[in-house]
C-alpha positions as CSV (number, residue, x, y, z in Angstrom):
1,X,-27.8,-25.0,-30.6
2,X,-29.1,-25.7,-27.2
3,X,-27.5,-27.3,-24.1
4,X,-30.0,-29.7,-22.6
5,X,-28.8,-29.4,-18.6
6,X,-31.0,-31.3,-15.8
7,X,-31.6,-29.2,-12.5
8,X,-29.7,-31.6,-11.0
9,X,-26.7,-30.8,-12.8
10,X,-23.9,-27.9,-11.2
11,X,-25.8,-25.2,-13.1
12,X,-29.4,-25.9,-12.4
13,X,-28.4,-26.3,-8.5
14,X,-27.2,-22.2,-9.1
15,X,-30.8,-21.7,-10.4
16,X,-32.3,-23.3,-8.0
17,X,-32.1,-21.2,-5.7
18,X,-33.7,-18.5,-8.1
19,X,-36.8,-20.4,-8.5
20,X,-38.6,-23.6,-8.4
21,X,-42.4,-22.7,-8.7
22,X,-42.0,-23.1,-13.0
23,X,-40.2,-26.6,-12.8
24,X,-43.2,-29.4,-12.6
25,X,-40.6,-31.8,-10.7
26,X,-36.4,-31.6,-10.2
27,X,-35.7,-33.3,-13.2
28,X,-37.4,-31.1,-15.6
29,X,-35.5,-29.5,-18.1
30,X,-33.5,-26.0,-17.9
31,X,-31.9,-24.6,-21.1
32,X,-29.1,-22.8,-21.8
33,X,-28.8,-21.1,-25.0
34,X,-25.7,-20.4,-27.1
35,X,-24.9,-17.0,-26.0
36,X,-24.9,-14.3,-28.7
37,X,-21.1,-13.5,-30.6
38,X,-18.3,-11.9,-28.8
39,X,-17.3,-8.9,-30.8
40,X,-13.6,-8.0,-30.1
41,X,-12.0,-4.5,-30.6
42,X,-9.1,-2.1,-30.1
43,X,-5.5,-2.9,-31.3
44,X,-5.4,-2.4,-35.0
45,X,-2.4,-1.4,-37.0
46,X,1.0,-1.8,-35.8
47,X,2.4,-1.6,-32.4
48,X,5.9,-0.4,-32.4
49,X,7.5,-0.9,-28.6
50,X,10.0,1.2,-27.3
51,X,12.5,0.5,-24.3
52,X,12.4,4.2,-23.5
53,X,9.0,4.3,-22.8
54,X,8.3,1.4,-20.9
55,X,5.0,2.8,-18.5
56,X,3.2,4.2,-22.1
57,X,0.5,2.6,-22.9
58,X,0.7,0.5,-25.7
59,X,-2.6,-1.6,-26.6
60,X,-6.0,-1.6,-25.5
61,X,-8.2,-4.1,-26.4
62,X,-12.1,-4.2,-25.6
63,X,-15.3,-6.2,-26.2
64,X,-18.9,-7.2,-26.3
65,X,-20.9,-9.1,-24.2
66,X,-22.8,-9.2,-20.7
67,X,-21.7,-12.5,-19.6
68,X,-25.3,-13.4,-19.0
69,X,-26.6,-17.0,-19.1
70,X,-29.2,-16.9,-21.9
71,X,-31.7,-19.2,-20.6
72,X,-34.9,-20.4,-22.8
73,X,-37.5,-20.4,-19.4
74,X,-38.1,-16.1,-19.1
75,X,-39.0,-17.3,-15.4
76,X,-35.8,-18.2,-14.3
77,X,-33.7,-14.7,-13.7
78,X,-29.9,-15.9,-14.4
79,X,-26.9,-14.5,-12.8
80,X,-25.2,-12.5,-14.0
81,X,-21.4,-11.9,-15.2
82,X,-21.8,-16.0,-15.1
83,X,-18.8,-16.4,-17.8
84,X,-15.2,-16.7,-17.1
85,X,-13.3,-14.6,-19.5
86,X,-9.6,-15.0,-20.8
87,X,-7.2,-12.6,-23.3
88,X,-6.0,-15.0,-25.4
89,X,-2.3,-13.8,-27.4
90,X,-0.9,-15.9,-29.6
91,X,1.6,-15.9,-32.8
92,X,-0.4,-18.9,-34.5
93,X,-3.6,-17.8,-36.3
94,X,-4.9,-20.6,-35.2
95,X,-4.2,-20.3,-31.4
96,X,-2.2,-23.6,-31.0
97,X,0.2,-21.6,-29.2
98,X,-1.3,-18.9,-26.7
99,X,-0.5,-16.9,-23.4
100,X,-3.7,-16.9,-21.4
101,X,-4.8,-13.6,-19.6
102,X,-7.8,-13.9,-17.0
103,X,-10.0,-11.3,-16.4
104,X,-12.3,-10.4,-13.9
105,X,-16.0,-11.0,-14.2
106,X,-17.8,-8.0,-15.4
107,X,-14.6,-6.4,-16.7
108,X,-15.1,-5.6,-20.7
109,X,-12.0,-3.4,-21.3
110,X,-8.1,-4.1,-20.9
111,X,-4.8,-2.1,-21.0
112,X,-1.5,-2.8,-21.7
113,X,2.1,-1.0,-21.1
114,X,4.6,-1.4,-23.0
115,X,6.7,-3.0,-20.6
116,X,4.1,-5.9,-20.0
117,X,3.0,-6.5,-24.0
118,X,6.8,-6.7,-24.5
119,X,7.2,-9.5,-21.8
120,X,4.8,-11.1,-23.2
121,X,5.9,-11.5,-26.7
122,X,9.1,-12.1,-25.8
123,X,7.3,-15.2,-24.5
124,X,5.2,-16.1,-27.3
125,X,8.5,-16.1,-29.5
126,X,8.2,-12.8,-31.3
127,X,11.7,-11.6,-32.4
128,X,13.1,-8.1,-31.4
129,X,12.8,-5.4,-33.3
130,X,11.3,-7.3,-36.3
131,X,7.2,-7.1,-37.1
132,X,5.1,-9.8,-36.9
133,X,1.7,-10.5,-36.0
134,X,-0.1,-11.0,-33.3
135,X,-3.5,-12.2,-33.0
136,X,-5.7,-11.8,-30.1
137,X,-9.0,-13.3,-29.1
138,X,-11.6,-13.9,-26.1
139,X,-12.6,-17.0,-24.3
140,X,-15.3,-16.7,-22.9
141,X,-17.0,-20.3,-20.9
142,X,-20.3,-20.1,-18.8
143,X,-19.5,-23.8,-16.9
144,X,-17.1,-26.7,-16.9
145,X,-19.6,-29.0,-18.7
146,X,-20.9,-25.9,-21.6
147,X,-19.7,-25.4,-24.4
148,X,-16.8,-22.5,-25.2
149,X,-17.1,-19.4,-27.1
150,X,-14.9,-17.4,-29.1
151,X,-14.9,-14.1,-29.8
152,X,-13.8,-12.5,-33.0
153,X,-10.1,-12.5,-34.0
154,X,-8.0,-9.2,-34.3
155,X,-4.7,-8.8,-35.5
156,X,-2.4,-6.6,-34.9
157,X,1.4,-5.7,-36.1
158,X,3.7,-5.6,-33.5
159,X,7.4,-5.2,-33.0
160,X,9.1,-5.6,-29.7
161,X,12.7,-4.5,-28.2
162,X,15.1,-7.0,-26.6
163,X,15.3,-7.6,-23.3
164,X,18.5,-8.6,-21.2
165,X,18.1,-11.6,-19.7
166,X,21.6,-11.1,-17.1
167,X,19.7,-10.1,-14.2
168,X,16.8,-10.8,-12.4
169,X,15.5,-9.5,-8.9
170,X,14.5,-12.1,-6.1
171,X,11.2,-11.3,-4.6
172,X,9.8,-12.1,-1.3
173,X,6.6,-14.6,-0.4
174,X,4.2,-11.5,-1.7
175,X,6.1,-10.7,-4.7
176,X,7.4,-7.4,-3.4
177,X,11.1,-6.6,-4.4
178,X,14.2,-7.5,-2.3
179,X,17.4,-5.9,-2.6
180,X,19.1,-9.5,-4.1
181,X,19.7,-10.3,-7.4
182,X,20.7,-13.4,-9.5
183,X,22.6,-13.1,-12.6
184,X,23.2,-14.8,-16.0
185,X,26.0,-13.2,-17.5
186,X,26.0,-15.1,-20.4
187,X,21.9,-15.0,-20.6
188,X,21.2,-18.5,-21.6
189,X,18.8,-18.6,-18.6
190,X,20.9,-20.3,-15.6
191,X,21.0,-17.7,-13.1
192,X,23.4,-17.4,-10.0
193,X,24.0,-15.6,-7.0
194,X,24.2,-15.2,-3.4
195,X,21.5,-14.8,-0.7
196,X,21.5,-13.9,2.7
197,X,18.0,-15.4,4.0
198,X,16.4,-17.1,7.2
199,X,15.5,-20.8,7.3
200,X,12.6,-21.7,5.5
201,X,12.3,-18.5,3.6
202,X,9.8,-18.3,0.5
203,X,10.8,-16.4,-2.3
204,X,9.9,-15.9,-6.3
205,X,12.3,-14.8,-8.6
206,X,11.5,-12.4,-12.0
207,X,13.6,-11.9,-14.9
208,X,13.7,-8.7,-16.6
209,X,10.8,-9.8,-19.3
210,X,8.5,-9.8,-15.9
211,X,8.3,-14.0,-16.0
212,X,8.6,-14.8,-12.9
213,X,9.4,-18.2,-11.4
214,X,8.4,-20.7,-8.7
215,X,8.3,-24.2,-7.8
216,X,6.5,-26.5,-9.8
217,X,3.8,-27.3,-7.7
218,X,3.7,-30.6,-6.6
219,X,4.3,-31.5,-3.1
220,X,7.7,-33.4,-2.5
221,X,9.3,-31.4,-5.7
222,X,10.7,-28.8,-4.0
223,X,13.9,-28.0,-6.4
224,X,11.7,-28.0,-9.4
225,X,11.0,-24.7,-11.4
226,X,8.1,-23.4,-13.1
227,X,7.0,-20.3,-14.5
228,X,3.5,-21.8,-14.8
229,X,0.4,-19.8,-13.4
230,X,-0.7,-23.0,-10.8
231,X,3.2,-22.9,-9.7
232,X,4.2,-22.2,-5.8
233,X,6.8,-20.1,-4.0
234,X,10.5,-21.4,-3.7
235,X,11.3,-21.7,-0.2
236,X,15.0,-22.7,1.1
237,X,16.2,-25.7,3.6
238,X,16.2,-24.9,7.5
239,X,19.8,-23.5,8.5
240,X,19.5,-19.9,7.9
241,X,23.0,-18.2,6.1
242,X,24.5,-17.8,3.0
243,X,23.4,-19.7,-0.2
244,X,25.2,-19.4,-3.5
245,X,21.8,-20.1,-5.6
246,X,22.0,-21.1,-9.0
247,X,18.3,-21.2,-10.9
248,X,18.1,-23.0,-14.4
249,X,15.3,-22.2,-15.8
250,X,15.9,-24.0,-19.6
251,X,16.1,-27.5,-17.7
252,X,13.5,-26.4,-14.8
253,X,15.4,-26.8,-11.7
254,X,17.4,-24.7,-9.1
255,X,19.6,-25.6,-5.8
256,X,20.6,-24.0,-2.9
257,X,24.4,-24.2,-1.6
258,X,24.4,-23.2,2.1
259,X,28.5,-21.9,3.0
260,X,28.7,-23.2,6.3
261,X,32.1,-21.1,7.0
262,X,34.9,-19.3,5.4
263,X,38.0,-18.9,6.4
264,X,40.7,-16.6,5.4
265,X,44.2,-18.1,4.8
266,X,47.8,-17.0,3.3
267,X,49.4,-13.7,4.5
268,X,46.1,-13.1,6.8
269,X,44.3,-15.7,8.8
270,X,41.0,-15.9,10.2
271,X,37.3,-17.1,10.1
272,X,35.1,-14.6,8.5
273,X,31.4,-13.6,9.9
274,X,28.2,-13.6,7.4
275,X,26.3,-10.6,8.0
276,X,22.8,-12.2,6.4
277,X,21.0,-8.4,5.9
278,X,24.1,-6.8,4.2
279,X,25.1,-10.1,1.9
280,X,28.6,-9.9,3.2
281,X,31.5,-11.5,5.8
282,X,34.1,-9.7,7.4
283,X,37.4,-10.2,9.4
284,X,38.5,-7.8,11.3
285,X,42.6,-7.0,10.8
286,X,45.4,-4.9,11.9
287,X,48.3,-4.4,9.8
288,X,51.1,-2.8,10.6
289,X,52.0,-0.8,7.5
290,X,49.7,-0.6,4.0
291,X,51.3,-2.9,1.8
292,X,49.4,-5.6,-0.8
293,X,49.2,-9.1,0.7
294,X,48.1,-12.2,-0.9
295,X,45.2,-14.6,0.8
296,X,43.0,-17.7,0.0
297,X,39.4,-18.0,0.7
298,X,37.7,-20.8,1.2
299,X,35.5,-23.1,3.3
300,X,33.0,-25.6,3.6
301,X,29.3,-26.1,2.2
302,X,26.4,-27.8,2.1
303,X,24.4,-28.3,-1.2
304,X,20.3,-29.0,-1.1
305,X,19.2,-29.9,-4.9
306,X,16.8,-32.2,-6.4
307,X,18.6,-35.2,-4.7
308,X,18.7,-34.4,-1.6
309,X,15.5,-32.1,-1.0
310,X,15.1,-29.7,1.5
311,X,15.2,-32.4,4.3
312,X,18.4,-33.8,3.0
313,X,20.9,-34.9,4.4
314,X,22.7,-32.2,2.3
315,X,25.9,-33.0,-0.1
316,X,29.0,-32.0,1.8
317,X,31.0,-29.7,-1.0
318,X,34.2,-27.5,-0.5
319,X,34.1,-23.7,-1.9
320,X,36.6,-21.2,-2.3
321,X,37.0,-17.8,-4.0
322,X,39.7,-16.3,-6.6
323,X,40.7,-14.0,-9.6
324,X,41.2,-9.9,-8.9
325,X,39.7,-8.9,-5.8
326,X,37.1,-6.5,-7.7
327,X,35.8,-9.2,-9.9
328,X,35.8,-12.3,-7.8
329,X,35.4,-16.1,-8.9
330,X,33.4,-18.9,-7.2
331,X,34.2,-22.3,-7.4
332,X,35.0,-25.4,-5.5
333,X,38.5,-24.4,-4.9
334,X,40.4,-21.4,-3.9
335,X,42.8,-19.4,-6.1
336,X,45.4,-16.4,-5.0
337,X,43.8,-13.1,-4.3
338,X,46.3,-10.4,-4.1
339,X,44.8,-7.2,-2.4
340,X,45.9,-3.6,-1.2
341,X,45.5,-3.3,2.5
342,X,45.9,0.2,4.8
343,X,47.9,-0.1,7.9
344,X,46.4,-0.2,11.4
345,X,42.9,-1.4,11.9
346,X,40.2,-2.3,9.2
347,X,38.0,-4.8,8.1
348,X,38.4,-7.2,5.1
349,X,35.0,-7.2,3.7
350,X,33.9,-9.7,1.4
351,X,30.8,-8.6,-0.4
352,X,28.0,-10.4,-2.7
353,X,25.6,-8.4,-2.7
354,X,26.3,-8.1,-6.5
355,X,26.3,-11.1,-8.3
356,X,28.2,-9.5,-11.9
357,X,30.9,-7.7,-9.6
358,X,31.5,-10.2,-6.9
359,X,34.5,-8.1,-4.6
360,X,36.4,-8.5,-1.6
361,X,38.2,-4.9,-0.3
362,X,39.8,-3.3,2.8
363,X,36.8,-1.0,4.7
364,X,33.9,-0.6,7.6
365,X,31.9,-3.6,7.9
366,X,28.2,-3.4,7.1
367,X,26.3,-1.3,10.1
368,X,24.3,-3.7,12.3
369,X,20.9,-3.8,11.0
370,X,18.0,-1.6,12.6
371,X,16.0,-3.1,15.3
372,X,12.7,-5.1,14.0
373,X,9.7,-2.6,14.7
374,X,7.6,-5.5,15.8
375,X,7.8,-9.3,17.8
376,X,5.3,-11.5,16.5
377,X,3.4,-14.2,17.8
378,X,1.7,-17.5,17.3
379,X,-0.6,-20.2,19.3
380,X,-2.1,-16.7,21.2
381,X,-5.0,-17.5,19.4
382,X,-4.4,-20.0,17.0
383,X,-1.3,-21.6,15.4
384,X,-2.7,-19.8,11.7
385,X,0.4,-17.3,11.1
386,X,1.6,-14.2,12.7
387,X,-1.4,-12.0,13.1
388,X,-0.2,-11.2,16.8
389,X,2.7,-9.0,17.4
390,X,4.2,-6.7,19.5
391,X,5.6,-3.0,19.0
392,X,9.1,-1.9,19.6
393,X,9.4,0.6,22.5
394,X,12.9,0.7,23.4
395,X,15.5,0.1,21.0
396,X,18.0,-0.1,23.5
397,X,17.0,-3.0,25.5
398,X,15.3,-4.1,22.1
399,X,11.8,-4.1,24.5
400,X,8.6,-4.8,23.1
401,X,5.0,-4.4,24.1
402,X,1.3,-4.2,23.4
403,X,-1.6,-6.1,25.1
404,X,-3.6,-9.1,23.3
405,X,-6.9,-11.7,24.6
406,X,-4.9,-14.8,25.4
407,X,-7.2,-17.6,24.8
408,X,-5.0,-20.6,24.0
409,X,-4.6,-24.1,25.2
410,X,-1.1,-25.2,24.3
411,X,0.8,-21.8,25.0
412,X,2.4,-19.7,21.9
413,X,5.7,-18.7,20.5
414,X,7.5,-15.5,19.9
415,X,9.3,-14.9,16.9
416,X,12.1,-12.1,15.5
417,X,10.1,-11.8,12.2
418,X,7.3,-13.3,10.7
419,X,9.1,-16.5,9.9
420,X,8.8,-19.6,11.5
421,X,12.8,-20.5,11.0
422,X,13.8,-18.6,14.4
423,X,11.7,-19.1,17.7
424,X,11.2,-18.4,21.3
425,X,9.8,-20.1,24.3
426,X,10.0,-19.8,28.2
427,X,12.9,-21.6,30.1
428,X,11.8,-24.6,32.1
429,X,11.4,-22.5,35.0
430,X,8.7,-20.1,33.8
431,X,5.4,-19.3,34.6
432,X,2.4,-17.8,32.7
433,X,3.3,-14.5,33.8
434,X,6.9,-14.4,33.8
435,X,9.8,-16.0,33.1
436,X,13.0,-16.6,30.6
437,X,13.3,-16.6,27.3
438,X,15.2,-19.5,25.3
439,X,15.8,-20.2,21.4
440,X,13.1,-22.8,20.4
441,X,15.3,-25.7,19.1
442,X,13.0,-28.3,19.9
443,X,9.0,-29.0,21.7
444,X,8.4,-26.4,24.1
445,X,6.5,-23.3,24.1
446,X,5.5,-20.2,26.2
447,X,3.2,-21.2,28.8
448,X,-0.3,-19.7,28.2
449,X,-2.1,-17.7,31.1
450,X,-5.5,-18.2,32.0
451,X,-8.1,-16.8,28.9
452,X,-8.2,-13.0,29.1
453,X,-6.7,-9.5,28.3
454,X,-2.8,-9.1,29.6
455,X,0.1,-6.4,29.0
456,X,3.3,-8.2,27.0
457,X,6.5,-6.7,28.0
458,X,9.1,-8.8,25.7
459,X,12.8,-7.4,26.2
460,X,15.2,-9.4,24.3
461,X,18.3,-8.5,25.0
462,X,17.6,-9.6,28.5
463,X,15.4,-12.3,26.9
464,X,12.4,-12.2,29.4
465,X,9.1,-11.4,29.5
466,X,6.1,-10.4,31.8
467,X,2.4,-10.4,31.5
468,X,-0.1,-8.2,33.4
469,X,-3.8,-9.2,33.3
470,X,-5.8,-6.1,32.3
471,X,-8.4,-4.8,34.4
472,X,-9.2,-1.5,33.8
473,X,-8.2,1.0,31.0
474,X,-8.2,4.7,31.5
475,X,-7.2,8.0,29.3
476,X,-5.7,10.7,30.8
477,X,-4.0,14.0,30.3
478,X,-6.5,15.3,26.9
479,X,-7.3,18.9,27.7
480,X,-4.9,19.3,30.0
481,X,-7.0,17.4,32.6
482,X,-5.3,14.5,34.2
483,X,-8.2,13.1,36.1
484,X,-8.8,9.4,35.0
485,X,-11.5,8.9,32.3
486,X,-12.8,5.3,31.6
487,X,-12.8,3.8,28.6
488,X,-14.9,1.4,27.0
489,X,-14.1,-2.2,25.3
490,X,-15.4,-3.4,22.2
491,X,-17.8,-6.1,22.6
492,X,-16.5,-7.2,19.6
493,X,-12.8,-7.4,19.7
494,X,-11.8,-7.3,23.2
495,X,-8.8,-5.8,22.6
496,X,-10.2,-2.3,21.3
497,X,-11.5,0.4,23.6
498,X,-13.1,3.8,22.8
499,X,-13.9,7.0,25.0
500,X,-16.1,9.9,23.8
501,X,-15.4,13.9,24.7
502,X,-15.7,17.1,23.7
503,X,-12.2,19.0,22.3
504,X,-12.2,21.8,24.6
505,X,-8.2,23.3,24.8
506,X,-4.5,22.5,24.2
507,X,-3.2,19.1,25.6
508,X,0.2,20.3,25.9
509,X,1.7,17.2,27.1
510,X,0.1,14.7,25.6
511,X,-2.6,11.4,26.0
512,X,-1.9,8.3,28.2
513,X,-3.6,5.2,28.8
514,X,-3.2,3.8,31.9
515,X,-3.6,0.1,32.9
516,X,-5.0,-0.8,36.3
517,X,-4.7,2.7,37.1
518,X,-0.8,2.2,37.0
519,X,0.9,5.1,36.1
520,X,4.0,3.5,36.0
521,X,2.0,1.2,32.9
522,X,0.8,3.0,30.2
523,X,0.8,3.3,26.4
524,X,2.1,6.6,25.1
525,X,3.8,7.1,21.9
526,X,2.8,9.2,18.4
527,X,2.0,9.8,14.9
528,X,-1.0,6.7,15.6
529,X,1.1,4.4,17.3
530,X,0.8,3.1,20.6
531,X,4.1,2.5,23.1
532,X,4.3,1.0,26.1
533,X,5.6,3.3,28.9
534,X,7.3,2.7,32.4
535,X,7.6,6.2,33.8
536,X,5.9,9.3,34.9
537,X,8.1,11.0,32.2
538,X,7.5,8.6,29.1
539,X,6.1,10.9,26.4
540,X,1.9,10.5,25.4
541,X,0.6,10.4,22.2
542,X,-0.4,13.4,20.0
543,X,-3.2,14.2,17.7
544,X,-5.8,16.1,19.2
545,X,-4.6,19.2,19.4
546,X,-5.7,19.1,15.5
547,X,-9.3,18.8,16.5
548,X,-12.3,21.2,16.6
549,X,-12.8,22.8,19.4
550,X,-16.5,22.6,20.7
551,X,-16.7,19.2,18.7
552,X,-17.8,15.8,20.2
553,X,-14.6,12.9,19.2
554,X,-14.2,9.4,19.6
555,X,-11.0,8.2,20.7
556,X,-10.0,4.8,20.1
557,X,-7.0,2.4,20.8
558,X,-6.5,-0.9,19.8
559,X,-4.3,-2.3,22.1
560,X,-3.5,-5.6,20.0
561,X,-2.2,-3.8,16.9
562,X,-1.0,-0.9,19.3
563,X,-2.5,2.1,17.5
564,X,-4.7,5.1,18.3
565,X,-7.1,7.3,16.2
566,X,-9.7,10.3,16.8
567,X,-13.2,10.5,14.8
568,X,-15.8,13.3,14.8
569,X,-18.5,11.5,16.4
């Protein structure tokens, strides 16, 4: 059979551009022929899955097939790898039920572990640990108005292991793994558990049979679930805090309960503290001998769901907490807790980081979370993400700097982490070059200097900043000779110079770049990255001293993402 396409169709306008000198006019005919059979091979036999084993590889499947238009005119050359190729799986001989596996053009071959083809049939329906068969098959489709070609059938036996279903791992926007979990004890797919996170913050959550979930995908549905391929990230409501998060995935929905406070009541009283990184609140107490005392927690919260959406306004709900004080309850009231306490001063720590042992104990609070390596930006450039940042150089005064080409119209932002929840701008009084720093609660940003290459010193503790426009750069101290040596910027990214010179002894003390010829404003630093320096005694970076002597280098900075490198020229 042959597909009678005009040139003026999606297809022809690809060959076009091919050739034109064999077509009399643009509506003569191009053909595309029905391309020859798909011949499938690999898994044969049975496939017997083993939880112990779950990185072995387990099935390998591989076929024929160029993915070449097969065109009747010999003087048009098609492109090729044209087709778009998908794994079909499926428990139905005849396909009516399948999981669809896209490959990449050109690819012929694919693997699987036995930890993936075991996810999979648990979502196709297969039973554990009983065989059935599986049959497998490629789609193969040259264009959205061809025709689409099957490849020949195999079938294999398989027989996979259960999976438990009572805990699944929340992951962040890029799918990498967090250190929170949701739970289903009872794995009937509802999953609950508490999250520590920042306003706004997108997330994906996997079960243990790798399916991971999202939101459905359709704007103004954002408490809707869906383990489809076209879904999107979750992401939660604006206050940042602690959300007791409860994901149904049988009815396709999941909420977010933010716990505005807690407060401790009974033989102890007090408000407790959230500490968002560790997934836990504290009280501070004194007692004045170790004896077991007997206290109610609970609070307030504020529930986002279907109903309300993210914008609310939220559903006002009480919470509260009960049962033994190593296997907590949550509910929406409190019940007695009776706990052992140690005289003098401790902390009562309430802790959810696990959500199948929920606890509450005597102890040290949760140590106060490492400084953030970097400060980001946006509206430097553009308003596109967080592409600008700075480096931390002094964990003490939690200063940060770097240099960057300021080129915007409207001023930028600063922000904590690479989340648009928590903000920065410059206090009314500020100027381009200086000023204070205030939380960005509402319009307002940091007030751009004229276009061009400036120092940022950020120190947020004392929440100010300063800017010094760049006019010179210079390396010194390499070889032991600290004359001044110019370097030279990239014409293509201003922010990037590089220096050529010949490795000639030991540089015993290290490199420096100074700005302006300021040697009270330099980078030093080590191991490739770039600090900003104040002081004659600020240590410079390292790295040559692993050089040839006698051989020519490069040395290059890039002052933006604050990092340095040497290359044999």
């Amino acid at each position: 059979m042959k597909l009678n396409i005009k040139t003026g169709s999606i297809l022809a306008l690809t060959l076009m551009a091919l050739t034109s000198s064999s077509c009399q006019s643009d509506i003569d005919p191009v053909y595309v022929q029905t391309p020859e059979e798909i011949t499938l091979d690999g898994a044969s036999g049975e496939i017997i899955l083993n939880a112990a084993t779950p990185q072995a590889l387990a099935m390998t499947l591989y076929w024929t097939g160029d993915g070449k238009l097969m065109l009747d005119n010999p003087d048009l050359q098609a492109p090729l790898n044209a087709a778009e190729e998908t794994i079909q799986l499926s428990n139905d001989e005849l396909f009516g039920n399948t999981i669809d596996i896209s490959v990449e053009k050109g690819v012929r071959s694919r693997q699987f572990l036995c930890e993936e083809l075991n996810g999979l049939l648990g979502r196709l329906g297969f039973e554990p640990e009983k065989k059935a068969p599986l049959y497998i098959r490629i789609r193969s489709v040259l264009a959205a108005n061809t025709e689409i070609s099957y490849s020949s059938v195999l079938k294999a036996m398989v027989q996979s292991y259960k999976i438990h279903l009572n805990l699944g791992t929340v992951l962040d926007k890029d799918w990498n793994e967090t250190n929170m979990l949701l739970a289903s004890p009872e794995e009937n797919g509802i999953y609950h558990g508490f999250m520590g996170v920042n306003g706004w913050t997108n997330w994906w959550f996997r079960e243990a049979n790798n399916v991971v979930w999202g939101n459905i995908g359709q704007s103004g549905m954002t408490f809707h679930a869906s383990s489809s391929e076209d879904h999107w990230n979750f992401w939660f409501p604006d206050p940042a805090g602690c959300y007791y998060t409860t994901l149904n995935t049988v009815e396709g929905w999941w909420s977010a309960l933010h716990i505005d406070n807690l407060y401790v009541s009974g033989d102890i009283n007090g408000e407790m503290t959230f500490n968002i990184k560790a997934n836990q609140w504290t009280l501070p107490i004194e007692m004045d001998a170790a004896k077991t005392v007997t206290i109610n927690i609970s609070g307030q919260g504020s529930l986002y769901n279907k109903e309300t959406t993210d914008m609310g306004p939220s559903l006002p709900q009480t919470v509260g907490f009960g049962g033994a004080c190593q296997n907590l309850s949550f509910g929406k009231e409190p019940s007695s807790i009776a706990i052992e306490l140690p005289s003098g001063q401790t902390t009562l720590v309430l802790d959810l980081s696990n959500p199948m042992a929920l606890a509450i104990m005597a102890g040290e609070a949760a140590p106060e979370p490492e400084a953030e390596q970097y400060l980001y930006f946006s509206g430097v450039i553009n308003w596109n993400g967080f592409d600008d940042y700075l480096t931390l150089y002094d964990e003490s005064s939690l200063s940060y700097g770097g240099a960057h080409w300021v080129d915007s119209e409207w001023g930028y932002r600063a922000y904590p982490q690479p989340d648009w929840s928590v903000a920065y701008k410059a206090s009314d009084d500020a100027t381009p070059l200086a000023g204070s720093l205030v939380i960005a609660e509402s319009d307002g940003n940091i007030p751009a200097p004229e276009k061009g290459l400036y120092v940022m010193d950020f120190k947020l503790k004392d929440m100010t900043y300063e800017l010094t426009p760049v006019h010179t750069v210079t390396f010194t101290g390499l070889n032991d000779d600290w004359s001044e040596h110019v370097m030279i910027q990239s014409e293509e990214n201003p922010e990037v110079f590089t220096a050529e010179f010949i490795k000639e002894k030991e540089t015993p003390w290290g490199v420096k770049v100074l700005i302006n010829n300021n040697w009270g404003l330099f980078f030093g630093g080590g191991d490739g990255i770039l600090r900003l320096g104040h002081s004659d005694a600020t240590t410079g970076f390292d790295g040559d001293n692993a050089l040839i002597v006698g051989e020519t280098y490069i040395l290059t900075i890039d002052l933006g993402k604050q990092t340095y490198s040497y290359s044999l020229k």
